[in-house]
N, C-alpha and C positions, 0 to 999 in steps of 0.2 A: 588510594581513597579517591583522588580526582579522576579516576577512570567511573570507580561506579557511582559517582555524583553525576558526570556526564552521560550514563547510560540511564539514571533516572531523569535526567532533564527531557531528555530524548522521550522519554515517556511518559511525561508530563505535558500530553497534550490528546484531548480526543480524536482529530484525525489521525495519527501516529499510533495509541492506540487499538484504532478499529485498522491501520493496514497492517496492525505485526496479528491481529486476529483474523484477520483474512490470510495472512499468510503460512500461518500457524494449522490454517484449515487446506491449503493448497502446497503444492511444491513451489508451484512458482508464479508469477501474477508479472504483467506488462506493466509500464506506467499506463497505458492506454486502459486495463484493467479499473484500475482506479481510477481513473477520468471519469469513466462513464456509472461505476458502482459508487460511488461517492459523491460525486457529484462537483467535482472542484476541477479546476483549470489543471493543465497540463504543469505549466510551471508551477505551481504551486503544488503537485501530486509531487512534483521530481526534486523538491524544494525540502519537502516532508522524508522522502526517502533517503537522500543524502544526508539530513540530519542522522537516521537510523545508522547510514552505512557507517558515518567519523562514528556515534556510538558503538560500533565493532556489531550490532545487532542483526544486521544483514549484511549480504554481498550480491554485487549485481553481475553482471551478462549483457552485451549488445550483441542484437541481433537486423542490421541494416540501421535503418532510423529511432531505432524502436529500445529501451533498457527494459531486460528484465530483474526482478528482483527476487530472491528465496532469503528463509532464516538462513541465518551465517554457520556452514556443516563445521567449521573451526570456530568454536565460542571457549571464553575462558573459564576458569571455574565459576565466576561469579554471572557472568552472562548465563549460562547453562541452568542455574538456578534461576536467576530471574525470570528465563523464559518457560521454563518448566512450571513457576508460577503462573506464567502468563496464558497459558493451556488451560493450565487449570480457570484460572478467574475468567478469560474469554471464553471458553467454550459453555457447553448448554444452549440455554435459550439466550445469552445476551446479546448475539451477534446473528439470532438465526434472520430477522430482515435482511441484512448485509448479505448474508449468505443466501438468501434467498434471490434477491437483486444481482448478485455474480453469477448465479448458474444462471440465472434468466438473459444474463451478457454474455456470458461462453458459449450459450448455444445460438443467441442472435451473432456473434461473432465470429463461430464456425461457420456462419453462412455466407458470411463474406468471400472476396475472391481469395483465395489461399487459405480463407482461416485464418488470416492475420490482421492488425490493424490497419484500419485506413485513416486518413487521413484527418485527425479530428472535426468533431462538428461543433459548426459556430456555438455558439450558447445562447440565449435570449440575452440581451440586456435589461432585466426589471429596473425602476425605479429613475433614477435620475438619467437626463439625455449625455448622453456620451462619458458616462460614468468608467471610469475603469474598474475593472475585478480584479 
């Protein structure tokens, strides 16, 4: 029971939601992936994913600097259902901006040198002066 309490917690949160929907729609997504479709800081994209992974909900991949992440190809019975839900209620129209925004990144990303990540870009800082995010 404290496993799939902990795999709802994991998914009791709308960033976390929209990456297991972006992932659900991809094999596999960079953290840089979601930096730039989402709109959130690095440490905090890798912050949200490690929560997923302790849920057993994904498993990651490094590749140099760079983690990637896919749904977990070994999920337990009750993970296997929850995400098969999760298909079902992400998919359609709920995520088609998101997904609209990731292809318009993969292909601006492609264009990069190797078609890999580079090195993230600063952010604006809106609102207050030397605020941290």
């Amino acid at each position: 029971m404290r496993d799939l309490a902990g795999m709802f917690r994991a998914l009791a949160d709308e960033t976390r939601l929209k990456m297991m929907g972006l992932l659900l729609r991809r094999r596999e997504l960079c953290v840089c992936d979601f930096v730039e479709v989402l709109g959130v800081t690095q440490s905090k994209a890798s912050r949200h994913l490690r929560y997923l992974l302790h849920a057993g909900l994904v498993e990651d991949r490094r590749a140099g600097l760079w983690v990637h992440y896919r749904v977990a190809r070994e999920l337990d019975p009750d993970a296997r259902v929850v995400v098969r839900g999760l298909r079902a209620m992400l998919g359609g129209e709920r995520l088609r901006g998101l997904q609209a925004n990731l292809e318009r990144w993969l292909r601006q990303k492609a264009g990069l040198a190797g078609g890999t990540c580079s090195a993230p870009r600063p952010r604006q800082s809106g609102g207050r002066k030397g605020a941290a995010r």
